[in-house]
C-alpha positions in Angstrom: -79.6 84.3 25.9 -77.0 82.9 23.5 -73.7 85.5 23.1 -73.4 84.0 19.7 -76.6 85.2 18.3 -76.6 88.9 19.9 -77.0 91.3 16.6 -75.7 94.2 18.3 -72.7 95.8 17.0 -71.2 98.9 20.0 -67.9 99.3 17.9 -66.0 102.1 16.1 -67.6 102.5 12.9 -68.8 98.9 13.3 -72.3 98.5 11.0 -75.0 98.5 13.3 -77.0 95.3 12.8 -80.0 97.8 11.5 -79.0 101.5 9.8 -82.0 103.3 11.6 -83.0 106.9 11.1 -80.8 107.9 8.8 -83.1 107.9 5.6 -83.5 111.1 4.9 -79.5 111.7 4.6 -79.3 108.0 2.3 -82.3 109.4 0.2 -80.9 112.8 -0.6 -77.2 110.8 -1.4 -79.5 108.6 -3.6 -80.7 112.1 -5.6 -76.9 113.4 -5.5 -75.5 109.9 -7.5 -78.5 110.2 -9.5 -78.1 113.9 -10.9 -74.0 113.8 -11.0 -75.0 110.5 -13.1 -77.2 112.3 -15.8 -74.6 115.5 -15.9 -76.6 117.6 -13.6 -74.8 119.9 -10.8 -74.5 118.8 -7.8 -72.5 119.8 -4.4 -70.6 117.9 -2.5 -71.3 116.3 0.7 -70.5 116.7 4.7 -71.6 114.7 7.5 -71.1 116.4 11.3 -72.1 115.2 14.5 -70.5 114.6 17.6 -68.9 111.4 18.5 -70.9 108.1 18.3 -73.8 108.9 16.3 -72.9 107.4 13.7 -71.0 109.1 11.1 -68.2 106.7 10.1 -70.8 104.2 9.4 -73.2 106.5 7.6 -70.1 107.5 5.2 -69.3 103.4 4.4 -73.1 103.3 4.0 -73.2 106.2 1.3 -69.7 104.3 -0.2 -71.7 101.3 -0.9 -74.5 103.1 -2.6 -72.0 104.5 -4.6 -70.3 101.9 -5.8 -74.1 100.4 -6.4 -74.1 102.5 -8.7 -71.0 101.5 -10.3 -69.2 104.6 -9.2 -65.3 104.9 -8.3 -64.5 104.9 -5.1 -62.0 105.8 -2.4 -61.8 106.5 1.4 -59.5 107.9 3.6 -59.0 109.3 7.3 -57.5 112.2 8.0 -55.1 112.7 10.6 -53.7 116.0 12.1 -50.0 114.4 11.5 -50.1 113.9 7.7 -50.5 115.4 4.6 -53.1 115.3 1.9 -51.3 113.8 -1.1 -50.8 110.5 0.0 -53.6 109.2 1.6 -55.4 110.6 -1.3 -53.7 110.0 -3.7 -54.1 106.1 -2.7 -57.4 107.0 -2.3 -58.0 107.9 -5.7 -56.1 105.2 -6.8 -58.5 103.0 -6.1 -61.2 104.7 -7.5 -59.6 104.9 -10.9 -59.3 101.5 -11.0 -62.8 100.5 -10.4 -63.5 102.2 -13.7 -60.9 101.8 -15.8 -61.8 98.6 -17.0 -64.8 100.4 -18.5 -62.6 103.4 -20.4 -62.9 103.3 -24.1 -59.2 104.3 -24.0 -56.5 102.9 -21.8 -53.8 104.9 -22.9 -55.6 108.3 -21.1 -55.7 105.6 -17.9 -52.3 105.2 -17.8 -51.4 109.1 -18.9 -53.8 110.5 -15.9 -52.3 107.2 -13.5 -48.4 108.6 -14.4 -50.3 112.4 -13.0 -51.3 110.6 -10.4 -48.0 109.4 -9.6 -46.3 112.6 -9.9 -49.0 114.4 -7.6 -48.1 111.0 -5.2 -44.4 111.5 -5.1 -44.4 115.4 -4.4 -45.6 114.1 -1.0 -41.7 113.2 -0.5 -39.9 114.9 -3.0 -39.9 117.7 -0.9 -38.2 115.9 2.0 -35.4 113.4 0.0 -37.9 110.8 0.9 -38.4 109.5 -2.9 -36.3 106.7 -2.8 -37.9 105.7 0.7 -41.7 105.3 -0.7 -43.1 104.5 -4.1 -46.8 105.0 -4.6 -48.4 101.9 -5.8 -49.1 103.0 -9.6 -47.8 101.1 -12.3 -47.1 103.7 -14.8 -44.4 106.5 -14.9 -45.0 109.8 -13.6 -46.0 112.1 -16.0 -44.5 115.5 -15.5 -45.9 119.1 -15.8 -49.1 118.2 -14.5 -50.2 118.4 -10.6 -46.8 118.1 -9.1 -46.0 121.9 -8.4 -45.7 121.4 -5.1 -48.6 124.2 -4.2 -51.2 121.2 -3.3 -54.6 123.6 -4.2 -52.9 123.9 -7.7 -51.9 120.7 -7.8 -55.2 119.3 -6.3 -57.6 120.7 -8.5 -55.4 119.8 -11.9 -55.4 116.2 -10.5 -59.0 116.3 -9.6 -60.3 118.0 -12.8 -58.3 115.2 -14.9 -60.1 112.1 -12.7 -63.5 113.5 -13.3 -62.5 113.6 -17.2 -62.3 109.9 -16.9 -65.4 109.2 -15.1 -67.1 111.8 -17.4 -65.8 109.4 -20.5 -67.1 106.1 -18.4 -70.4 107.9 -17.9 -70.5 107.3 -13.9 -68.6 109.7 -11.6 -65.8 109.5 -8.4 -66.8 110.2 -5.3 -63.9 110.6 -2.0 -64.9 109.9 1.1 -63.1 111.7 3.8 -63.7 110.9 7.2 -62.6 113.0 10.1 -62.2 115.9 7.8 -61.8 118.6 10.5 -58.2 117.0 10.8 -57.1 118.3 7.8 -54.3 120.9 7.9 -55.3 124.5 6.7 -53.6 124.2 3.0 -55.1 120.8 2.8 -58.9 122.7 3.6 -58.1 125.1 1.4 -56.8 122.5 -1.6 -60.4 120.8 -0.8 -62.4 123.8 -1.1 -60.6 125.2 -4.0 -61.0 121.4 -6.0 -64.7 120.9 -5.5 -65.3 124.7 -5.9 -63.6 124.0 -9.6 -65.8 121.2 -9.9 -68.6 122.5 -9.4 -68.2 125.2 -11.5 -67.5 122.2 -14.5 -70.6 120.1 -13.7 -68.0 117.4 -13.2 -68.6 113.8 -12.1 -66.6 114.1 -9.1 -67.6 114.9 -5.5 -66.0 114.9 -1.7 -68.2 113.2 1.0 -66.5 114.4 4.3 -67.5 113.3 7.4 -66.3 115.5 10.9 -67.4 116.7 14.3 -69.5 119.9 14.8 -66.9 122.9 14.1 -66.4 120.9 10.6 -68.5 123.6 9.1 -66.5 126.2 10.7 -63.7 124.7 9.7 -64.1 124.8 5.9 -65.4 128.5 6.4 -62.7 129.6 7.9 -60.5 128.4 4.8 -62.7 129.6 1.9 -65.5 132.0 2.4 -68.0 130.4 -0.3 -67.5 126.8 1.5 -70.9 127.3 2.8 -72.1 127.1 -0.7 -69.8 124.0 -1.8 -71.0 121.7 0.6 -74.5 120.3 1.6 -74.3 119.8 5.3 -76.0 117.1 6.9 -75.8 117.1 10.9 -75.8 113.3 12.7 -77.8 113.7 15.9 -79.7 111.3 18.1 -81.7 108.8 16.8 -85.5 109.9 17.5 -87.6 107.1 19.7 -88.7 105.1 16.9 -86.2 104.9 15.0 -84.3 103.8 18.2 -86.3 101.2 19.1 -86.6 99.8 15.3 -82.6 99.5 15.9 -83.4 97.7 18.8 -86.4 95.5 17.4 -85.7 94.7 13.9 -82.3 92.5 14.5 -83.8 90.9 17.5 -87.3 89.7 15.7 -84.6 87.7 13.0 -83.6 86.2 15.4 -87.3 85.2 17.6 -86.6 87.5 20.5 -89.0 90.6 21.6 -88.7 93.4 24.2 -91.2 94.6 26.5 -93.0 98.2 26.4 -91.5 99.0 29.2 -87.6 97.3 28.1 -87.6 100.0 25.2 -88.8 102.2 27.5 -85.7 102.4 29.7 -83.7 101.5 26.8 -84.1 104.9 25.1 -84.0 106.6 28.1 -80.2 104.9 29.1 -79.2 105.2 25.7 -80.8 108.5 25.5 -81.0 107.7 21.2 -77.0 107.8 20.6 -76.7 105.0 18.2 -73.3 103.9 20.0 -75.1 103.6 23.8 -78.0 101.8 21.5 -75.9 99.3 20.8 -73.9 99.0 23.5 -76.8 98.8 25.6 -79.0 96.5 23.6 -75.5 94.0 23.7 -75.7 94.0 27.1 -78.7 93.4 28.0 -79.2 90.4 25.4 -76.4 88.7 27.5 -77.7 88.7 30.7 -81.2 88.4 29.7 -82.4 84.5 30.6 -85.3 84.5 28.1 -87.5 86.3 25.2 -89.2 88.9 25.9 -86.5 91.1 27.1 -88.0 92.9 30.1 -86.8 96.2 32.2 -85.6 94.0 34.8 -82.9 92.5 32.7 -82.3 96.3 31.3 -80.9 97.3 35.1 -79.5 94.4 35.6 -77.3 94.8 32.5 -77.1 98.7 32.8 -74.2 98.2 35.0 -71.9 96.1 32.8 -72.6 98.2 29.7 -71.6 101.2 31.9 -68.7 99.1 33.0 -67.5 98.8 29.1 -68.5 102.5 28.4 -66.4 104.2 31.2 -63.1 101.8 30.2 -63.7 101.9 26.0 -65.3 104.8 25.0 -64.9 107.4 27.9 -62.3 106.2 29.9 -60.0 105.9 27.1 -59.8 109.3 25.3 -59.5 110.8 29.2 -56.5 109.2 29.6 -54.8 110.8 26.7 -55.4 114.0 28.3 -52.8 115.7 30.5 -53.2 117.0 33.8 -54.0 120.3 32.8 -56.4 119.8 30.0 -58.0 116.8 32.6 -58.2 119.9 35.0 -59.9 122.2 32.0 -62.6 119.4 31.2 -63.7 118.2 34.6 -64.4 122.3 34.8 -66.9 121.8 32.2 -68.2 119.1 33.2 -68.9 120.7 36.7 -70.5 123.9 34.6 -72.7 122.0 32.2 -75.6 120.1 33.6 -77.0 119.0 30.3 -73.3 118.7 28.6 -74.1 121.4 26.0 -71.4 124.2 24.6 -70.2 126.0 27.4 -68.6 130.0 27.8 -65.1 129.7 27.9 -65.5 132.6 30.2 -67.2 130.6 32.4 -64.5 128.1 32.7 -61.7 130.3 33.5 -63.9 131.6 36.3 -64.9 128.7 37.7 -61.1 127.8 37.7 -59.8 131.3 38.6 -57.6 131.8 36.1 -57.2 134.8 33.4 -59.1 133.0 29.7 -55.5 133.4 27.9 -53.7 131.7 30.6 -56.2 128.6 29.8 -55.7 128.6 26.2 -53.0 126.0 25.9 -55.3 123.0 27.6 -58.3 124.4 25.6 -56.5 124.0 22.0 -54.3 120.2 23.3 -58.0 119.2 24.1 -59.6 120.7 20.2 -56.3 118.8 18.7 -57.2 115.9 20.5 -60.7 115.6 19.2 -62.0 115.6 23.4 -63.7 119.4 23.0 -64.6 121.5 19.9 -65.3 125.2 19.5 -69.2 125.4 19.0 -69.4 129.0 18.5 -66.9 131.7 18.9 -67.1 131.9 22.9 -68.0 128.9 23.6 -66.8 125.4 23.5 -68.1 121.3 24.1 -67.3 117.8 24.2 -67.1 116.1 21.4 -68.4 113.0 23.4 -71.8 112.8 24.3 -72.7 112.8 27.7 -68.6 113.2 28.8 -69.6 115.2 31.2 -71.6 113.1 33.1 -69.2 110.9 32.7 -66.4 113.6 34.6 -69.3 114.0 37.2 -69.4 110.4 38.2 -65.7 110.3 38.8 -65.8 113.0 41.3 -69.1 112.4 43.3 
């Protein structure tokens, strides 16, 4: 069929064609915007799951409904080699100025916009970088206010001031932070200790973080009551039906239908991970001659979207692995038949080695986003169904 017309979307964070199974999470968001809205508490929001099901896009999705809602907004993504204050503070930036246009008084604009600044430039300060980078605020920097240089302090002073604006607009600010586990420890902390002060003021302003699995652990292991700050949402698999309404739905606007038996082996290739639904579904509309889309053209198109799996989504993050931690995974992958969370124990067995000895290519892989720790003991790939991949590349 026609390349031009395929709906599906297989990309990073790409917007699937058709957001299916997720609304439950979009509903609750929906009740969160609604309460913050009419001065009600609220918690703030994290999104886990492992790679490709879904989570970047599920964050933009909850974005838009919050700037539906004439909400401010801003988005960044962590990254285990920077600091808070600037991608945030860029962040929050933006979402001032979304609703500034609305405040009754631009003077306390421009007063919280020269804190903003100041928080902004302690990023550098620090380092004799200030004449190197200038934030993007047209005000001056206001002193005395968020720019001690301890960022939970100065985190929760900054964040207490934006939700005063909102608060005087009426509508609320809500960050979205996507792979939040990055974060450094002070930076968790800073987080934890802002919406925690928040919280505590009913103010208009929430975190929506997005992360894999140990996210949760994460935050725990910075504040004790993080449990408590957050509602956790975890991204799985999407269920059949929802799968095959991802499938369906963008090919019926465009006059195309699949077989029974074409969803059939659809689900059972893509196994309901919205990335392999997508990747899968492209595929096969490709090399597919004609509507309906039968399980014929599904295994004669299996290969190629295999082809563009192994290289893109697989092959790629194995490559950044070194020889050691390549060694440590293709372990797992030998030890876990259904590639679930696996005993560390295990692994140093099955490589005959002492646990400790291992613990270097176990923590290069966690600060590489290829494994997590899934309980104390015990450890996964962040990548569904990496293991079979590993297992392919041997037999």
């Amino acid at each position: 069929m026609d390349p031009v017309r395929n709906p599906y979307a297989p990309g990073a964070g790409q917007r699937p064609p058709e957001l299916a199974g997720r609304e439950k999470q979009l509903a609750a968001f929906d009740v969160v915007l609604e309460r913050i809205s009419r001065g009600r508490p609220e918690r703030s929001v994290v999104l886990t799951g492992l790679r490709g099901v879904g989570k970047t896009v599920l964050l933009n999705h909850l974005r838009s409904a919050a700037i539906a809602k004439s909400w401010g907004t801003g988005k960044i993504e962590a990254r285990p080699d920077q600091g808070l204050r600037r991608p945030l503070s860029s962040a929050l930036h933006m979402a001032v100025r979304e609703i500034a246009a609305a405040h009754p008084d631009p003077e306390s604009v421009d007063h919280f916009l020269g804190v903003l600044k100041s928080f902004a430039l302690r990023a550098t300060a620090d380092k004799g970088m200030r004449e190197r980078w200038q934030p993007g605020i047209d005000a001056p920097a206001v002193k005395g206010r968020a720019d001690s240089g301890d960022i939970e302090i100065d985190l929760v002073e900054l964040l207490v001031d934006a939700a005063g604006l909102a608060r005087d607009v009426g509508v609320g600010i809500a960050l979205f932070i996507d792979e939040m586990q990055d974060l450094g420890p002070d930076d968790v902390s800073a987080i934890c200790g802002a919406c925690h002060e928040l919280s505590q003021d009913t103010a208009p302003l929430i975190v929506v973080g997005a992360g894999l699995p140990h996210l949760p652990a994460v935050l725990s292991a910075s504040k004790s009551y993080s449990e408590r700050l957050f509602t956790y949402h975890r991204i799985g698999r999407l269920d059949r039906d929802a799968a095959d309404h991802a499938l369906i739905a963008p090919a019926q606007r465009e006059d195309v239908e699949f077989t029974r038996d074409a969803l059939d082996l659809l689900y059972e290739t893509a196994d309901g991970y919205p990335y392999f639904v997508q990747a899968y579904g492209k595929a096969t509309w490709d090399l597919a001659a004609d509507s309906p889309i039968t399980a014929a053209d599904v295994r004669v198109a299996a290969p190629t979207a295999e082809e563009e799996l192994a290289v893109g989504f697989f092959g790629s993050r194995y490559e950044r692995a070194t020889p050691a931690e390549r060694e440590y995974m293709r372990a797992m992958a030998d030890l876990s038949g259904d590639d679930g969370p696996i005993a560390t124990s295990k692994i140093a067995a099955e490589l005959g080695r002492k646990p400790a000895s291992l613990s270097p290519a176990r923590d290069g892989l966690i600060k590489k986003g290829l494994i997590y720790s899934a309980e104390r003991g015990f450890i996964g790939f962040t990548v569904p169904h990496f293991g079979r991949y590993l297992r392919s590349q041997t037999d």
